[in-house]
N, C-alpha and C positions, 0 to 999 in steps of 0.2 A: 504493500500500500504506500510504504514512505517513496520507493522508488517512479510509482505512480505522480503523486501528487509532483513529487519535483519534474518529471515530463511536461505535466501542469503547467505549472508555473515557468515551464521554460520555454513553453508554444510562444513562436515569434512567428507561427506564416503569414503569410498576408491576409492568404482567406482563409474564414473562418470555416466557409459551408462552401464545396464545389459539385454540385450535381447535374448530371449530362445525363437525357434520356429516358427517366425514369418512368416504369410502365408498373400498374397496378390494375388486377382486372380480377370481378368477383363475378362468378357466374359468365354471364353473358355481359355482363356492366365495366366495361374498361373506366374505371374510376380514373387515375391517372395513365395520363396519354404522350407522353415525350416530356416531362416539364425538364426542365433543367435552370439552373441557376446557381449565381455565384455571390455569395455576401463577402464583402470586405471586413475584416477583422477588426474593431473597436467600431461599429458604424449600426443600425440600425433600419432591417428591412423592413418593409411593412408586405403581407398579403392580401389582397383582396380578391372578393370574387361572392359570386351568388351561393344561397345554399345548394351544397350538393355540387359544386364545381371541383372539389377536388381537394382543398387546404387542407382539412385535419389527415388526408389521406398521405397526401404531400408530408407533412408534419411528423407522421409515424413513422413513417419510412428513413427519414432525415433523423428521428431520434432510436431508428433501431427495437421499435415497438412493431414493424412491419417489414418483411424480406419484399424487398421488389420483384417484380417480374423480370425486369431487366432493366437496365442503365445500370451509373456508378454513383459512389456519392464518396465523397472525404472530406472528414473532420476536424480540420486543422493541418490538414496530409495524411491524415489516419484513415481508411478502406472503413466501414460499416461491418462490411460484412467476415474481411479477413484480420480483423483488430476492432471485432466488439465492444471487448470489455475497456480496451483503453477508449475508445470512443465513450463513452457510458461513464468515465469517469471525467470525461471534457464538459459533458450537458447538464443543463437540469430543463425541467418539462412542468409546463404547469398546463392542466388541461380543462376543455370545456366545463370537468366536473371536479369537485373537490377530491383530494387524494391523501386525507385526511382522517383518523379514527374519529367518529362521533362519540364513539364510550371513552375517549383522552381528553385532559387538557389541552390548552394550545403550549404548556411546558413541557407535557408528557406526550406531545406528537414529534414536538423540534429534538427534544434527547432521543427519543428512541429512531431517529433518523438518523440524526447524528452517528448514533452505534451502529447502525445498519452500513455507513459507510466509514468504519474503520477507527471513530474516537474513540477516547477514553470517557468513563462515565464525567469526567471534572471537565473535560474538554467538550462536549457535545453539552453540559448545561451553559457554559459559559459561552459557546455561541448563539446558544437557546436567548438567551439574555441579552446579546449583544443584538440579533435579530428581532425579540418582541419589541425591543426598542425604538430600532430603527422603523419599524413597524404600525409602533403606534399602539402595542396590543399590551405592554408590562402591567397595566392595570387591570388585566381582563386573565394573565398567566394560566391562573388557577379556575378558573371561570370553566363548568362543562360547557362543552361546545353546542349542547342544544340550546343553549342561552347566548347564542353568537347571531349580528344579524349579517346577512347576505355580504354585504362587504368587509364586514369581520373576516367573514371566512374567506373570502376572494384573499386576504390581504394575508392571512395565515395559511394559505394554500402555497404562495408566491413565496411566501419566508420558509416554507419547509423544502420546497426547489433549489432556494439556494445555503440551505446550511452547508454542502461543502465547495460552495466556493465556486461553481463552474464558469468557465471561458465564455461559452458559449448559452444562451438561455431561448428557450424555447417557449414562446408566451400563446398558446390559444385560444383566440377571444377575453383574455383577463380581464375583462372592463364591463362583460354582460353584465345586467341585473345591476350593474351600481347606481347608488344616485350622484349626482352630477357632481357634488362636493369629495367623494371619495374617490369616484374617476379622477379627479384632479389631481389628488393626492398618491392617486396610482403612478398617474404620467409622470408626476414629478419624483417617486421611486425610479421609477425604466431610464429617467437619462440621468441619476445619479448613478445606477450602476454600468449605465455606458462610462461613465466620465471615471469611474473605478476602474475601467481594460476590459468590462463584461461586451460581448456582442450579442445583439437580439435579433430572432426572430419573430415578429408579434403578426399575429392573423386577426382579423377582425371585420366584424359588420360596419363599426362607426368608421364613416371617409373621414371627420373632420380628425379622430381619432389619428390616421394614417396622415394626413396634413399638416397636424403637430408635432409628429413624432419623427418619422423613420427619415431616411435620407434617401431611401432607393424603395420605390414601390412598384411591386411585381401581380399583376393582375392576370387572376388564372379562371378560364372560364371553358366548364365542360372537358375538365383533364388536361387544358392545353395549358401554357404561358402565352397571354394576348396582347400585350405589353410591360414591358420593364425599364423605367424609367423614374426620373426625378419627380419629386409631384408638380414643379412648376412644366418640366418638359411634358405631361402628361397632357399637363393644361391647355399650352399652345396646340398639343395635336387635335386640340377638337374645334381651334379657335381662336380670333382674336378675344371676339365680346361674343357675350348669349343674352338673347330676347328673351323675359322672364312676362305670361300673361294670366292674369286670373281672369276667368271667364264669371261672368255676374250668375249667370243660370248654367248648371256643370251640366245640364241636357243638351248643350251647344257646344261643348269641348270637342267631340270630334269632328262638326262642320267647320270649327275654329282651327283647327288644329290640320283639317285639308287645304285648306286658305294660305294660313301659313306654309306649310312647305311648301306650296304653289310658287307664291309670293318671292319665298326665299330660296328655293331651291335646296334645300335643305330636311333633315330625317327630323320630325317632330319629337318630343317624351314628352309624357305625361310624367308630375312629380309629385302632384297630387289629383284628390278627385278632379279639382277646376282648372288646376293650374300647368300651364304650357312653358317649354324651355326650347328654344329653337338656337343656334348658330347664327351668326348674324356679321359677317363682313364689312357691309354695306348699310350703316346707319341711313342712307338716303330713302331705303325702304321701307323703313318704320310706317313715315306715312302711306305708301302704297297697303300698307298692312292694315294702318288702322281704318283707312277709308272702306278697305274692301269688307271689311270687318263690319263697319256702320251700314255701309250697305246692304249688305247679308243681314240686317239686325239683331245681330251680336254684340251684347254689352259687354262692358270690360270693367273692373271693379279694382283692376292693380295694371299699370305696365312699369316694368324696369330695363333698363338695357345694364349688364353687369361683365364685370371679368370670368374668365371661366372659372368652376367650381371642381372636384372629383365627383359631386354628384354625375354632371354630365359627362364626364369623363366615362364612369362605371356606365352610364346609362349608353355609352355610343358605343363602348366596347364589350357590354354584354347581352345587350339587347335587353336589359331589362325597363325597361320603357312606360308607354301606356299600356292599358290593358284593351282587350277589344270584349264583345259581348260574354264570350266564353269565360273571361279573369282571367286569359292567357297575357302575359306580360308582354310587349312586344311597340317597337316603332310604328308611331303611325304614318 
C-alpha cells in the first residue's frame, strides 16, 4: 500500500483520463458507441448529455466498475484493464446514489473507509475529522444518518470518495436534489480541490452547472461524443446572438415557431411550454419576425435578443428541443 500511494503522489502525466473508442452494448442496446476522450490533469471536464445518452455508462467504464466492449482507456498512463488495482487506487467515484451505511455515523462511515483502504484506526479518524470539516458536517459526526437531509448526505457521500486522497475524482450528477444554497457550496468544494492537484470528472443535468465549472465540456448524445469543447467555443458554434420569444397564448407556439424559422432560416427549440429560442445572425430580421408574427395574430408577451446560452447549445446538438403532439422532444 505504502509503495502504492507514493506512485500516487508521484503521477506527473499530463493527462489524467485518455480514452479512444470505447464500446459498451447490453443486449441489443449499444449504450456507448466510440466515445473517446482526453482530460488534462489538474483541469476540470464537464459531461453532458440527455438521459440515457451514455454518461454514467461512460463513467463506469473510466472508473473500472465496467469492462468495455472495446476501446482503451488510461489513468494517468495506467491501462484499466491490465493495472486495475493501481488505477482504483488513483480514483475516487461519487455516484448518482449515496455509497454510504445508513445504520453508520457520518464518523463511522469516513473511518471505516478509511480502513478499507489501508489506515490505521488513528489515521483514518483523523482524516474523518479533517474531512467532516472541510465539509461542513463536525457538528452532525455523531448524528444517524437517517436524520441527514439530502445535501447532508450529497456532501458526506463526496467526503467518503475522497478520504484517500485520489488524483483523479469522478463526480456523477453531485448536485441533484440540492437546494440552491448547498449547490453553491458544493461548487465551491470541486474547484478547491482542483486548486489542491485533484482532476475532475463531473457529469451533470445542470448547463449552468457545467458553465461555472469545468474548463472542457464534452457532450455525448446516444453513445456518441457530439462535441468537445470550451463552453464559450460551444457557444459560438451555435451562434452569434439567439432570439429569445414568449408567445402570449402557448396554443400558437408552433405557428410561431414555423414563422420563425421561415423568417430566419434557422432550426427553432422550444424551452418552455411558450417560449421560442431561435439563432439569429441578422438582427435586421427581428422586425420581419415581429410583423409577420402581428400579422398571423400572434401575441408576444417577452422578446429578447441575447448571447448564446449551453441551453441552446444542448438543444442544437441533441435535439432535445420542442416537443411535437406525441411529447416527443424534437426541432421544430
Amino acid at each position: 500500500m505504502e509503495n502504492t500511494r507514493r506512485k500516487i503522489e508521484g503521477t506527473h502525466a499530463k493527462m489524467a483520463v485518455e480514452a479512444q473508442g470505447l464500446v459498451k452494448t447490453f443486449g441489443s442496446n449499444k449504450a456507448v458507441d466510440g466515445v473517446s476522450l482526453s482530460i488534462p490533469t489538474g483541469s476540470i471536464c464537464g459531461v453532458l448529455g440527455p438521459n440515457g445518452a451514455g454518461k454514467t455508462t461512460t463513467i463506469n467504464m473510466l472508473a473500472t466498475l465496467s469492462k468495455p466492449d472495446a476501446g482503451t482507456v488510461k489513468i494517468f498512463g495506467y491501462d484499466i484493464l491490465r493495472e486495475t488495482q493501481m488505477v482504483r487506487q488513483l480514483i475516487g467515484l461519487t455516484g448518482q446514489y449515496a455509497s454510504i451505511d445508513e445504520d453508520l455515523t457520518a464518523m463511522e462511515n469516513l473511518t471505516i473507509f478509511g480502513r478499507l483502504y489501508g489506515y490505521s484506526r488513528k489515521e483514518s479518524k483523523r482524516k474523518a475529522n479533517e474531512l467532516l470539516e472541510e465539509f461542513g458536517l463536525s457538528d452532525v459526526a455523531s448524528r444517524a444518518l437517517s436524520k441527514f437531509s439530502g445535501g447532508m448526505r450529497r456532501r458526506l457521500d463526496l467526503a467518503v470518495s475522497l478520504i484517500h486522497q485520489p488524483p483523479l475524482i469522478f463526480l456523477d450528477e453531485p448536485t441533484t436534489g440540492l437546494d440552491p444554497r448547498t449547490r453553491t457550496q458544493m461548487w465551491q468544494t470541486i474547484r478547491k480541490l482542483v486548486k489542491n492537484g485533484s482532476t475532475v470528472l463531473l457529469t451533470t443535468q445542470y448547463l449552468d452547472e457545467a458553465d461555472q465549472l469545468a474548463d472542457n465540456i464534452v457532450v455525448i448524445d446516444k453513445g456518441r461524443v457530439v462535441a468537445n469543447d470550451t463552453s464559450d467555443g460551444l457557444k459560438r458554434s451555435v451562434g452569434s446572438s439567439s432570439l429569445h420569444l414568449t408567445i402570449k397564448d402557448a396554443d400558437n407556439t408552433a405557428g410561431a415557431a414555423q414563422i420563425v424559422g421561415r423568417i430566419l432560416g434557422a432550426k427553432v427549440y422550444l424551452s418552455e411550454a411558450s417560449k421560442l429560442i431561435a439563432p439569429i445572425d441578422n438582427t435586421d430580421k427581428l422586425a420581419d419576425v415581429l410583423n409577420m408574427l402581428k400579422d398571423a395574430g400572434i401575441e408576444l408577451s417577452g422578446v429578447n435578443i441575447l448571447e448564446p446560452t449551453l441551453d441552446e447549445v444542448f438543444f442544437a446538438l441533441t435535439g432535445e428541443g420542442a416537443k411535437d403532439k406525441k411529447g416527443k422532444k424534437e426541432g421544430i
